[in-house]
N, C-alpha and C positions, 0 to 999 in steps of 0.2 A: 253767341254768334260764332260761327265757323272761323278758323282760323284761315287764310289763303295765303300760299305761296302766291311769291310776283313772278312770273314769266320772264323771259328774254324781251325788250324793248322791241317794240316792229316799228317798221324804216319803211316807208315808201316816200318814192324820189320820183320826178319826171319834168321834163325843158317844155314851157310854154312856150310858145313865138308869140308873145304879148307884150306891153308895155307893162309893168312891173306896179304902178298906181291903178289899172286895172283889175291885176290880178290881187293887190291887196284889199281893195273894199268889192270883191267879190265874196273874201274871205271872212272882212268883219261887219258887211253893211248890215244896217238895220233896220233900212225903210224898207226893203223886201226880201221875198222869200230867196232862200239862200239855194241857188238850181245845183249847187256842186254839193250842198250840205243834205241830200235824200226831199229840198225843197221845205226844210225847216227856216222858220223865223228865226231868228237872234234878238231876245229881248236881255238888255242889261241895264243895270241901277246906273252904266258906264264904265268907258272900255278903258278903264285905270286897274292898277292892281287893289286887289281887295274887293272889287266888286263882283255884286250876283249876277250870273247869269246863265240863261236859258235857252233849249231849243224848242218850240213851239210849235205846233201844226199850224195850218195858215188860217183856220177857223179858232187860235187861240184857245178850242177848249180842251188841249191837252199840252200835257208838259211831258217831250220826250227825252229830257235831259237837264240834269241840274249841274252848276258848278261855278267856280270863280275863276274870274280874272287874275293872272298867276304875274306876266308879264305881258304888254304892251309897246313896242317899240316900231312904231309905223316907220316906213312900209317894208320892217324887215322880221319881225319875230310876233308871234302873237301864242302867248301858252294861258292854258285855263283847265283847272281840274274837270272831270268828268263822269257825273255815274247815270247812268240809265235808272229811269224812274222806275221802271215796269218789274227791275232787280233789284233785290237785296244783295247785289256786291257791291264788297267796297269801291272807293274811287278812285282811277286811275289818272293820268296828267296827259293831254294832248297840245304837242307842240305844233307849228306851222315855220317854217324857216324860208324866208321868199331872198334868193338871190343873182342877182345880174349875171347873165353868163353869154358869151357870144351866140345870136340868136334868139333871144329873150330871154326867160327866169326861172331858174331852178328852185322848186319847190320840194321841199320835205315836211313830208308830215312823220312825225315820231311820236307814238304813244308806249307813255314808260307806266311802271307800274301796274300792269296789266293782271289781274287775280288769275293764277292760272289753271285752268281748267273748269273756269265759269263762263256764263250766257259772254258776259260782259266781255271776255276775251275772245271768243269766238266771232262774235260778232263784230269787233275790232276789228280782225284781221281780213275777215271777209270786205269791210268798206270801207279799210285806208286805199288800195286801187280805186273801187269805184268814186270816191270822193274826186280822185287826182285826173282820173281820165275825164270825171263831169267837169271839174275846175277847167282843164283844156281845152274841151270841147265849146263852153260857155266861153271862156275869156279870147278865145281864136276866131268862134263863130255866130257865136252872140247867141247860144242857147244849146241845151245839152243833146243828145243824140235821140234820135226818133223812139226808144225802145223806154229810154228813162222819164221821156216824157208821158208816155203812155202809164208808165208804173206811177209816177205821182197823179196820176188821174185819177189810179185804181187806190190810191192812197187815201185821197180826197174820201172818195165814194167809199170807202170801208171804217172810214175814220172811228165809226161806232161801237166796234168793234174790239178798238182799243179795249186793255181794264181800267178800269173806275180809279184805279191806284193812281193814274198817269192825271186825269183830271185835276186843270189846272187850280181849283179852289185847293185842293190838298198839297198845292209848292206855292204860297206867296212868295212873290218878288220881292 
């Protein structure tokens, strides 16, 4: 296996005008799809440290993401390692930091560890915004912007397209 440098940590930041137990089980619920998270499931063994868990298409039969539960600390920190199934790069750690701030709640997400100059980091960097601005749009207005909805539609409908790699029989829980 390739050896990879780790990249500089990326930071994206942004104030919800939301009540703060909103924007937290937006972040970790599990009984639906996650509209801030590209509309991925979150399936875990549970949300303590040391546990598995997953992002999942909302037909289950693919696994877009594996990792553990790193820390846990409702409704203020939530970190879990992270690798893309579809890649063979290593795993990098994504943070969530949710905090009270006049106006509602400053959220960070920080993803450290990032292999640099892989899928895996490029594709980080491109959807720490898009995460944060979906996270707003959902927790302010009760669903994400006319343009993201249409892409998980087109999501839905391509799902097949996925590789066979991702197929949830090949990552038990």
């Amino acid at each position: 296996m390739a050896e990879h440098m780790t990249s500089a940590d990326a930071i994206f930041r942004i104030v919800i005008e939301a009540d703060l137990q909103r924007v937290w089980r937006e972040l970790t619920k599990t009984d639906e799809a996650q509209g801030a998270v590209f509309n991925a499931w979150l399936h875990t063994t549970g949300l303590v440290p040391g546990a598995a868990m997953q992002m999942r298409t909302g037909s289950g039969k693919h696994v877009m993401v594996v990792g553990e539960v790193l820390e846990f600390d409702p409704p203020r920190r939530f970190v879990h390692s992270h690798r893309f199934t579809q890649y063979d790069d290593p795993v990098c750690q994504v943070a969530y930091d949710l905090k009270p701030v006049a106006g509602g709640v400053q959220v960070t997400l920080r993803v450290s560890g990032m292999p640099a100059g892989t899928r895996t980091a490029k594709s980080m960097q491109q959807g720490g915004d898009t995460i944060l601005r979906n996270l707003k749009a959902i927790a302010e207005r009760g669903r994400p912007p006319l343009a993201t909805r249409l892409m998980y539609i087109a999501f839905d409908w391509l799902e097949f397209v996925l590789p066979g790699r991702t197929r949830s029989e090949h990552w038990p829980l």
